[in-house]
C-alpha positions in Angstrom: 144.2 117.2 93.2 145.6 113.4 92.8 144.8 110.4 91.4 145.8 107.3 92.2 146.0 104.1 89.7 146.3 101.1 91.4 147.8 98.9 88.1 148.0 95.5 89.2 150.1 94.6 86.7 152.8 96.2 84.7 150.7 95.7 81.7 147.9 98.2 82.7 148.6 102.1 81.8 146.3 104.3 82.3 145.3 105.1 79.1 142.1 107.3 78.5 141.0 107.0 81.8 144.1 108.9 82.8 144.0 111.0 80.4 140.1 111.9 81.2 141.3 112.5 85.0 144.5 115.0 83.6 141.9 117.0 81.7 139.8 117.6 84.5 142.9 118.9 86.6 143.9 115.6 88.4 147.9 115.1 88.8 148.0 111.4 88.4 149.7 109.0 90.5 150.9 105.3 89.4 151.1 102.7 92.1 152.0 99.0 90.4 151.3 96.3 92.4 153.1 93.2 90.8 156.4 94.0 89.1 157.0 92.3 85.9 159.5 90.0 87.2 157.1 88.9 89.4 154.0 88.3 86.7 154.3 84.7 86.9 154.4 84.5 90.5 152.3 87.4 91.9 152.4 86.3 95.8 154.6 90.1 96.3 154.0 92.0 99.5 152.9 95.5 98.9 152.0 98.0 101.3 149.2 100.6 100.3 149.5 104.3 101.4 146.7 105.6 103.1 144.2 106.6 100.8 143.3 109.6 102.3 145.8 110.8 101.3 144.4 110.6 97.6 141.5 112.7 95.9 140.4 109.6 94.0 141.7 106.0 93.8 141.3 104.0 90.7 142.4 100.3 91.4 142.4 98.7 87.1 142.2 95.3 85.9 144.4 92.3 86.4 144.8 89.3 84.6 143.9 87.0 88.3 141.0 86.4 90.0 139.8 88.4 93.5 139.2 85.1 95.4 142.2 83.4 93.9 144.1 83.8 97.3 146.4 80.8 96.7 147.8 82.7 93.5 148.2 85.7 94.3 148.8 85.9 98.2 148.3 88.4 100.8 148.0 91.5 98.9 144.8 90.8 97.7 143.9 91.5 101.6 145.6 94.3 102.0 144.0 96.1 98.6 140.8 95.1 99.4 141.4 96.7 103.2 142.6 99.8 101.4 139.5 100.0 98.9 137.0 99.7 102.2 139.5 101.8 104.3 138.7 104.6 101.1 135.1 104.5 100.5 134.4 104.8 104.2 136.4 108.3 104.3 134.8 109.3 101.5 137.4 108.8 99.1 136.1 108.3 95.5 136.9 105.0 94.2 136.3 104.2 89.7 137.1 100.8 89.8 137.9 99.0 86.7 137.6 95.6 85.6 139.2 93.1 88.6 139.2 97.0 90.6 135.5 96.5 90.3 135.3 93.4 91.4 137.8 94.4 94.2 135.7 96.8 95.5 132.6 94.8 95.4 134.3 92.1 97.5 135.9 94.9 99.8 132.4 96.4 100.6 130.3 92.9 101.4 129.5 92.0 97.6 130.5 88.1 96.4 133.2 87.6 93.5 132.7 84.2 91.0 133.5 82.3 88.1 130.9 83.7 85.5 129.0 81.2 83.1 131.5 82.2 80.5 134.2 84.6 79.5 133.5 88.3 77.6 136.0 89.2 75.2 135.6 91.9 72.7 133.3 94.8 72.1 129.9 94.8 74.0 126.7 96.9 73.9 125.5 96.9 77.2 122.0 96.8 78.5 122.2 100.2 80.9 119.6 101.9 83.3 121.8 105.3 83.2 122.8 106.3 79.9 123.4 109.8 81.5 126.3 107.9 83.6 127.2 104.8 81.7 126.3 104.3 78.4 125.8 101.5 76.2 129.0 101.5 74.1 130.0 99.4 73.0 132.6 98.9 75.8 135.8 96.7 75.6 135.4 93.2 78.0 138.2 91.0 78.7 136.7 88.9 81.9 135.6 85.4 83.1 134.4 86.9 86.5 131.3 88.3 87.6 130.3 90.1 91.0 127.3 90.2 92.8 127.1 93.9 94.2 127.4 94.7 97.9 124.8 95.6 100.1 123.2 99.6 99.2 124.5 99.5 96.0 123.1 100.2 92.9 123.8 98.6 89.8 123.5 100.2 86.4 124.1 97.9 83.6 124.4 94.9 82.8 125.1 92.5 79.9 123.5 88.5 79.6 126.0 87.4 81.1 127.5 89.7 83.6 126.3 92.7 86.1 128.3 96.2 84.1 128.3 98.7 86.9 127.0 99.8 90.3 127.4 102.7 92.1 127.8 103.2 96.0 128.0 106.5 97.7 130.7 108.1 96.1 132.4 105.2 94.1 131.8 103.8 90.7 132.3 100.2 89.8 132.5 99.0 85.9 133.1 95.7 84.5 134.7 96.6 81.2 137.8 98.5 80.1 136.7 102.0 79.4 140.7 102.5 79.5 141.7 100.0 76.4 143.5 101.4 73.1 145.4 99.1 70.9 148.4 99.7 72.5 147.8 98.2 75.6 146.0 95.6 73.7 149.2 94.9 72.1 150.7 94.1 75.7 148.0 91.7 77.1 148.4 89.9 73.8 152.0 89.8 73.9 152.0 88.6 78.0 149.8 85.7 77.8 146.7 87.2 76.5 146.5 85.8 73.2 146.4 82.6 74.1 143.9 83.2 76.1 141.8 84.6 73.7 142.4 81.8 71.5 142.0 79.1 74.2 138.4 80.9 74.3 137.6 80.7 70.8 138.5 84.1 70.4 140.0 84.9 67.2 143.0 87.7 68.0 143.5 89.0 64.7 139.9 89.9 64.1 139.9 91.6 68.1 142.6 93.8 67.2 141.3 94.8 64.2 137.9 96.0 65.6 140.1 97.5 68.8 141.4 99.7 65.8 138.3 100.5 64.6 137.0 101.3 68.1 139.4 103.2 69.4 138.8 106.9 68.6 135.2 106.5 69.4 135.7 105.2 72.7 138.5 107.4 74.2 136.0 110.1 73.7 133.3 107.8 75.5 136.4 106.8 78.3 137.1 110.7 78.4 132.9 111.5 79.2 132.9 108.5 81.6 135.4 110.3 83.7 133.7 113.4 83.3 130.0 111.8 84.6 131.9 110.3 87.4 133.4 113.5 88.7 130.4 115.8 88.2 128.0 112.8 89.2 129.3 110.5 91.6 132.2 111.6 93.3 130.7 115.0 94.5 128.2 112.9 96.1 127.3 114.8 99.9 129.5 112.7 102.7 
């Protein structure tokens, strides 16, 4: 069995969301979509395989927007063909973050600016616990998406819709695939000014990242699990 991790930046491992998938069985497969020498100008040309020829596809997060065409050019297109291309062959889809919000958009949903950004460790509000539970989950966002038509969302937080499910695909809003690693390289690329530029305070979100961690790679780990045994064995 594969899995394929569409990481739209070269900032984006896999993390325990990959390992989750490798426990289970899953050889995984990396497919980056803007090199690093291209971060700061991310109108590349890609070319997606066919995902059929994938068990499950896992697009992650990026640091742009879905309808931000102008900056990051065609591809956007093209992934969001490939995510609608998979979930009507019945190709599992977990999308994370900006992959959510990809696959909302690819399937008829709407993509926006949210009232305001989430950054940091959230409790969610959720109707599944069994699937998704509360948390607290790691957000770094300023989008929001308005699920696509026979979905059915999950969770959600005051501000932003936390996950929906449709057939066999799962769509979250947070980072279920954060450690303080990777936190490192978003706050080393860009990220920490962000943060800061939010009122975010980057020495106190690494700290409770820290704190977090071990906790939640054993909730990223069962998030995988309730996917698999839950969602993506869904009848097609």
């Amino acid at each position: 069995m594969r899995a394929l991790f569409v990481q739209q930046d070269h900032v984006s491992p896999t993390g325990p969301i990959g390992e989750g998938f490798e426990r289970r069985g899953y050889e995984l497969v990396e497919f980056p979509v803007v090199p690093a020498d291209r971060f700061h100008a991310p109108d590349v040309e890609v070319a997606f395989p066919d995902p059929r020829d994938y068990d499950v596809i896992v697009p992650m997060g990026a640091p742009w927007s879905v309808y931000d065409g102008a900056a990051i050019g065609s591809w956007i297109r093209e992934e969001l063909d490939f995510l609608r291309r998979a979930h009507e062959s019945g190709v599992p889809v977990f999308g994370i973050c900006f992959g959510g919000q990809a696959l909302a958009a690819a399937l008829g949903g709407r993509v926006e600016r949210g009232s305001e950004p989430e950054i940091g460790w959230y409790t969610i509000e959720t109707g599944a616990p069994g699937l998704v539970e509360a948390g607290p989950w790691f957000q770094w966002h300023q989008d929001r998406w308005s699920p696509p038509p026979g979905a059915a969302p999950l969770a959600r937080t005051r501000v932003a819709p936390q996950a929906f499910t449709i057939g066999r695909s799962l769509a979250v809003q947070f980072h279920p695939e954060l450690t303080v690693a990777m936190l490192d390289g978003w706050l080393g690329n860009g990220g920490g000014d962000w943060v800061t530029a939010h009122g975010g305070d980057v020495e106190r979100l690494a700290a409770t990242t820290r704190a977090e961690e071990p906790s939640a790679v054993v909730r990223a780990h069962r998030l995988v699990d309730r996917f698999l045994d839950q969602v993506a064995t869904r009848p097609w």
